[in-house]
DSSP file (Angstrom, degrees, kcal/mol; ACC not computed):
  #  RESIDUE AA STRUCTURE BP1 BP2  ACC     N-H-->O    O-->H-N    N-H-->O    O-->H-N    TCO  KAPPA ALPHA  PHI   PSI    X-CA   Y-CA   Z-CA
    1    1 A X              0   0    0      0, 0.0     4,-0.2     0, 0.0     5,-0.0   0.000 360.0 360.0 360.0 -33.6   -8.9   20.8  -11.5
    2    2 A X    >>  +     0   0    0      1,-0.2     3,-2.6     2,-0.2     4,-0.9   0.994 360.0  64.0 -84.6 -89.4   -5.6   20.1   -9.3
    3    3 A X  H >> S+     0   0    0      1,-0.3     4,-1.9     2,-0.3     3,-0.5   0.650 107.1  38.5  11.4 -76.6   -8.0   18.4   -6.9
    4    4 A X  H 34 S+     0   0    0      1,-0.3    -1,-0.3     2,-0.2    -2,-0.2   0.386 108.9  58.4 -86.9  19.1   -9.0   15.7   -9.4
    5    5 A X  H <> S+     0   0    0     -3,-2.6     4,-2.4    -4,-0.2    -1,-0.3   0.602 107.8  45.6 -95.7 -42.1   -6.0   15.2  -10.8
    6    6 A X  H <X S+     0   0    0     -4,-0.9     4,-3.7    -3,-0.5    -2,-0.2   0.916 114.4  50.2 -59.8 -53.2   -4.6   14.3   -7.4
    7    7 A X  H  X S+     0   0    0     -4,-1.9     4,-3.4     1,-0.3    -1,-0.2   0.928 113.2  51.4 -54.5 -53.0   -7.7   12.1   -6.8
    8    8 A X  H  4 S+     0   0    0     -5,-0.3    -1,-0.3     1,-0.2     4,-0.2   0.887 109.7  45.2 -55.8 -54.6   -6.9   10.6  -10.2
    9    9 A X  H >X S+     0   0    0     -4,-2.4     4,-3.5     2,-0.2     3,-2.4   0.952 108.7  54.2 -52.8 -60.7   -3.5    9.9   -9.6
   10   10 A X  H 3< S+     0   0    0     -4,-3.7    -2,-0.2     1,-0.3    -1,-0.2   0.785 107.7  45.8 -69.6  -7.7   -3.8    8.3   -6.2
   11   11 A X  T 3< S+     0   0    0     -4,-3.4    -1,-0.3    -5,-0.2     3,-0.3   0.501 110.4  57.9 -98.4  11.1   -6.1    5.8   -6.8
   12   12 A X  T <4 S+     0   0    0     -3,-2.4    -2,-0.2    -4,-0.2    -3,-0.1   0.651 112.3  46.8 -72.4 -32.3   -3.9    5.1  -10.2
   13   13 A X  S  < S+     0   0    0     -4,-3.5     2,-0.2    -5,-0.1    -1,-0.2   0.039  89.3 111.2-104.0  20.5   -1.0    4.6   -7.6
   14   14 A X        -     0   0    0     -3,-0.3     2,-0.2    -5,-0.1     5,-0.1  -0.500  58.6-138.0 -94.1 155.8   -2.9    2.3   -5.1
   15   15 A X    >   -     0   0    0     -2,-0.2     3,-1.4     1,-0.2     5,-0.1  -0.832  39.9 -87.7-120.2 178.9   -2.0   -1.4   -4.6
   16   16 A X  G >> S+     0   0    0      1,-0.3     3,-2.3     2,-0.2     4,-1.1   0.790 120.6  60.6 -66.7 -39.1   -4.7   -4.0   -4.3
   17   17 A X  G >4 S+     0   0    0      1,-0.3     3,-0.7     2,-0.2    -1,-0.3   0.930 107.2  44.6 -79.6  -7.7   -5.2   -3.9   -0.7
   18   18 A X  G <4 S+     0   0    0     -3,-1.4    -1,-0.3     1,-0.2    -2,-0.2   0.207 110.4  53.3 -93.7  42.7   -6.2   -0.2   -0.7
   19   19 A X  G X4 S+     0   0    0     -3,-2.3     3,-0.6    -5,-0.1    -1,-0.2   0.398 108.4  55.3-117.0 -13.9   -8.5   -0.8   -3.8
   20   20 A X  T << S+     0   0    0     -4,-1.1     3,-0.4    -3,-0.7    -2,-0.2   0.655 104.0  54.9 -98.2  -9.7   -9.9   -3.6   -1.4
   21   21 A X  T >  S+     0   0    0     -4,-0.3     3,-3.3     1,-0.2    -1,-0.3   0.588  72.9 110.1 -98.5 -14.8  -10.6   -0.9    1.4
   22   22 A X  T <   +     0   0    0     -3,-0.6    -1,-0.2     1,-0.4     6,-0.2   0.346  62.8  62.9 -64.7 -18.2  -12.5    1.0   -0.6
   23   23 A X  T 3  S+     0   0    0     -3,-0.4    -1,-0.4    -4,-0.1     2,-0.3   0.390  83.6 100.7 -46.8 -16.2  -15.7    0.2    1.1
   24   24 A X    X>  -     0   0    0     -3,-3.3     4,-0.9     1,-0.2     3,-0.5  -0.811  65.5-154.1 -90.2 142.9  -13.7    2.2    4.4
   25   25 A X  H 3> S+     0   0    0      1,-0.4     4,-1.4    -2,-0.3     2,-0.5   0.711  97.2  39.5-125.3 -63.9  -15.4    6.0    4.2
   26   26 A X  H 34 S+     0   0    0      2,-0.2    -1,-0.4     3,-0.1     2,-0.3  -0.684 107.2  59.5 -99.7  87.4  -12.3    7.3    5.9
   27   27 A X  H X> S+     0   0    0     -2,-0.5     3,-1.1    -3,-0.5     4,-0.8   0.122 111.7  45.0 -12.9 -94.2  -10.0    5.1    4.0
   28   28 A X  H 3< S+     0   0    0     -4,-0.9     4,-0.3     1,-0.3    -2,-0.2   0.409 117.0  45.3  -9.2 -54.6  -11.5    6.9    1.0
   29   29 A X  T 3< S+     0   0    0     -4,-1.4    -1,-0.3     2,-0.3    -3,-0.1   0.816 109.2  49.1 -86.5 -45.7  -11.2   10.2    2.6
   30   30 A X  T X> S+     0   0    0     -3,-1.1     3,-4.0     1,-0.3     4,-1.1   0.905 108.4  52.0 -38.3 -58.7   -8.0   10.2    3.9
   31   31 A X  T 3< S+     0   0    0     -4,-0.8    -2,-0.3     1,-0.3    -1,-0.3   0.550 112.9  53.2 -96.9  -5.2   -6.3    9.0    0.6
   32   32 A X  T 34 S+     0   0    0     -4,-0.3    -1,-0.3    -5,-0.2    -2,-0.2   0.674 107.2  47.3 -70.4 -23.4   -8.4   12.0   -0.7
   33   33 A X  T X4 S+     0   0    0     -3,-4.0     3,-0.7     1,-0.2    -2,-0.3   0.749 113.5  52.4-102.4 -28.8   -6.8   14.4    1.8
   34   34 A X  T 3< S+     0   0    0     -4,-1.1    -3,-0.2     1,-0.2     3,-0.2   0.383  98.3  58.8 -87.0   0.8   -3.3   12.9    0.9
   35   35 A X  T 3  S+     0   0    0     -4,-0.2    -1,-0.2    -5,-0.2    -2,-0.2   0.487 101.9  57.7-111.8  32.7   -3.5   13.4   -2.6
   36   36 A X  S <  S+     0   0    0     -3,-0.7    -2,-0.2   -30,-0.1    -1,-0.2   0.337  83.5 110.3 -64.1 -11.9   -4.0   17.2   -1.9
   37   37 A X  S    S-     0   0    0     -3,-0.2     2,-0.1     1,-0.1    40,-0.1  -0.398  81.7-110.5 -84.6 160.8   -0.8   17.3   -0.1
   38   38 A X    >   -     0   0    0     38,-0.2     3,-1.7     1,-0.1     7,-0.2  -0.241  34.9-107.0 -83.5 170.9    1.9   19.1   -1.6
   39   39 A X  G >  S+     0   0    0      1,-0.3     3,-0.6    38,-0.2     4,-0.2   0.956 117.9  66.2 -81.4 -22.6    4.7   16.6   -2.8
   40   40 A X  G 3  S+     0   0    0      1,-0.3    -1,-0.3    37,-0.2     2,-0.2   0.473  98.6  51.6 -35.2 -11.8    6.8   18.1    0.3
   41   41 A X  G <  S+     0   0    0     -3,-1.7     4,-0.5     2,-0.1    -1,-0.3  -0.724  72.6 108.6-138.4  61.7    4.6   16.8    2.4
   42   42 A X  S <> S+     0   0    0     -3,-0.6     4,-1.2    -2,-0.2    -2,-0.1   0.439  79.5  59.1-100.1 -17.5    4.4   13.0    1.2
   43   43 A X  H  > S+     0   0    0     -4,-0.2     4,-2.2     2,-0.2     3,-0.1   0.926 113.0  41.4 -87.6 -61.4    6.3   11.8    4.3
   44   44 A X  H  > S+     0   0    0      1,-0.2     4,-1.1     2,-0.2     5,-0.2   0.905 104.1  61.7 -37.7 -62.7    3.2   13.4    6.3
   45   45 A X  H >> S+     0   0    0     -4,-0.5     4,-1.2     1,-0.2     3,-1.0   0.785 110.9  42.5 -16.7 -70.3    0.7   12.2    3.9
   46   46 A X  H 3X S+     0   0    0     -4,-1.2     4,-1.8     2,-0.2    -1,-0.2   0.852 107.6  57.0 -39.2 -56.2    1.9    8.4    5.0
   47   47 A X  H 3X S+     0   0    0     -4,-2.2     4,-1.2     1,-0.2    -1,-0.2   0.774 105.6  51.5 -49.7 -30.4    2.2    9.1    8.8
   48   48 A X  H XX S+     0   0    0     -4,-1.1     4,-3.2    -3,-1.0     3,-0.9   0.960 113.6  52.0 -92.3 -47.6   -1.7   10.2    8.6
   49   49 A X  H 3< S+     0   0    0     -4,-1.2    -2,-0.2     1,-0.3    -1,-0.2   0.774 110.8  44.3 -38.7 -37.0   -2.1    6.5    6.7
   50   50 A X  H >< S+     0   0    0     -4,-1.8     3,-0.8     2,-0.2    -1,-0.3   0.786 112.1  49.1 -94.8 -28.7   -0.6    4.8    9.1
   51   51 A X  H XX S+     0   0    0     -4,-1.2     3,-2.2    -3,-0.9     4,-1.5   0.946 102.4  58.7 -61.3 -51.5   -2.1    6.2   11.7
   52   52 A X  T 3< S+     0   0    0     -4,-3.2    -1,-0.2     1,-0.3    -2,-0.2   0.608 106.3  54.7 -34.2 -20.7   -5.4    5.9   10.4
   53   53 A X  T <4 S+     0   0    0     -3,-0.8    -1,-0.3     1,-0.2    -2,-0.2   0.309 101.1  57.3-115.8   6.1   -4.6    1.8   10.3
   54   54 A X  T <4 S+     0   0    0     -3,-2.2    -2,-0.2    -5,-0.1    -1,-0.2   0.702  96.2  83.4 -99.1  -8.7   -3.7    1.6   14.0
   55   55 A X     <  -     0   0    0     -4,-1.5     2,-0.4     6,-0.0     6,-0.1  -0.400  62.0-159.3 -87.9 174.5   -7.2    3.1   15.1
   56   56 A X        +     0   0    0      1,-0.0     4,-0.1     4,-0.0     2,-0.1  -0.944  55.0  54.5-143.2 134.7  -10.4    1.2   15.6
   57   57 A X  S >> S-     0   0    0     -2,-0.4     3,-1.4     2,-0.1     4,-0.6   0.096  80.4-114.8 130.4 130.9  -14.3    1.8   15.7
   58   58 A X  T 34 S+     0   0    0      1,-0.3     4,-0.2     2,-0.2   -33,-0.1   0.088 115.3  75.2-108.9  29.0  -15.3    3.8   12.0
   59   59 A X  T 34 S+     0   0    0     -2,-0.1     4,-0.5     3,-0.1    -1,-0.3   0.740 107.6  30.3 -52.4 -59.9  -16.2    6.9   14.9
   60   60 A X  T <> S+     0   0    0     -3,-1.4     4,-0.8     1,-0.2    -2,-0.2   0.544 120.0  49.0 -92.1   1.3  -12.5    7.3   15.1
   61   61 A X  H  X S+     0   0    0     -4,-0.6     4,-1.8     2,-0.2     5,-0.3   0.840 113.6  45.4 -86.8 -55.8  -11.4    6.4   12.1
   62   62 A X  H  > S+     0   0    0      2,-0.2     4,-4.4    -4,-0.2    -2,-0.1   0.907 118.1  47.0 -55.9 -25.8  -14.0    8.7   10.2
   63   63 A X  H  4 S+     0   0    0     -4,-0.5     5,-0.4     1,-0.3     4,-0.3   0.961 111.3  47.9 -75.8 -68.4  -13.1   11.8   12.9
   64   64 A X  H >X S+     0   0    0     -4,-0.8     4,-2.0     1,-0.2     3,-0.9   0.801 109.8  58.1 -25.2 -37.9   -9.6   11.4   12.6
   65   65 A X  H 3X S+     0   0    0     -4,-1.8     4,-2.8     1,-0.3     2,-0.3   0.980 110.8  45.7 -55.7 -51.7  -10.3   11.3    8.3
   66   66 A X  H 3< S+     0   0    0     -4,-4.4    -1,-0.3     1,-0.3    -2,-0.2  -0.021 103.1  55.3-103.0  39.5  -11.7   14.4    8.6
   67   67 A X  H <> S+     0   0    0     -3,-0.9     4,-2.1    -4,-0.3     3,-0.4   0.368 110.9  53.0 -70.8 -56.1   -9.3   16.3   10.8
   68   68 A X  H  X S+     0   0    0     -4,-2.0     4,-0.8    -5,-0.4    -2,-0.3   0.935 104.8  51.2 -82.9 -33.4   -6.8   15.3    8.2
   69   69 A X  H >X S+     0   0    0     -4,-2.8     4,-1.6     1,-0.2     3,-0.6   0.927 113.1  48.6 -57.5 -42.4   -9.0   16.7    5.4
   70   70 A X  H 3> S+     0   0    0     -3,-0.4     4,-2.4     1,-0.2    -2,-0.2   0.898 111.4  48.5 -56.4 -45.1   -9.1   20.0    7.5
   71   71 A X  H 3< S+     0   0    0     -4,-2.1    -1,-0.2     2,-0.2    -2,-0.2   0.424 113.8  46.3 -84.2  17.2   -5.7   19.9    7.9
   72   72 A X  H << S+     0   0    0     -4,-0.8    -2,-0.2    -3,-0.6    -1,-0.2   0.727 107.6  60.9 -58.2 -60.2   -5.1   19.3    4.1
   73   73 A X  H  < S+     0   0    0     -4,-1.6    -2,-0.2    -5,-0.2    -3,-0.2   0.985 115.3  22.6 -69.8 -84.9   -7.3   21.8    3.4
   74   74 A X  S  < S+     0   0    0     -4,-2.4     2,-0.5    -5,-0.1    -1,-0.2   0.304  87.7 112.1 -84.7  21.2   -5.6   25.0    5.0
   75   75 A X  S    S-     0   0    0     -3,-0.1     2,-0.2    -5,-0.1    -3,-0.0  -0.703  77.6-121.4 -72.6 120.6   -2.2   23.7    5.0
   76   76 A X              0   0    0     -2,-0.5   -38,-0.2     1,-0.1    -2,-0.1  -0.537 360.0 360.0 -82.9 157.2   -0.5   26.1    2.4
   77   77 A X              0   0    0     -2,-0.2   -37,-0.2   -40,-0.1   -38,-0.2   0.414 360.0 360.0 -78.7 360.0    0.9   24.3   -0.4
């Protein structure tokens, strides 16, 4: 439930160019794996965004997504 409440929220909170990205798979995933993060962790959450927009090729983009989901995932809250 917390889980799609997060979801819910962060695409409420998105400005027009990440509604525009939305086609990006790890775009998508990421901003799924940051709105699990606890709100202590919102300065991380960003860092993984930003990184995510310096890489290129959707190989490294996607692998990188989903390392941050893993580390989303067992990160205690």
């Amino acid at each position: 439930m917390g889980a799609a409440v997060a979801l819910v929220r962060r695409r409420l909170l998105a400005d027009p160019a990440d509604r525009a990205r939305r086609g990006d798979l790890a775009a998508r995933l990421l901003g799924w794996a940051v709105g699990l993060l606890a709100a202590q962790r919102d300065e991380w959450g960003q860092a993984m965004v930003g990184e995510l927009d310096r890489l290129d090729g959707p190989t490294k983009r996607r692998r990188f997504a989903v390392g941050c989901v893993g580390a989303a995932v067992v990160t205690p809250p």
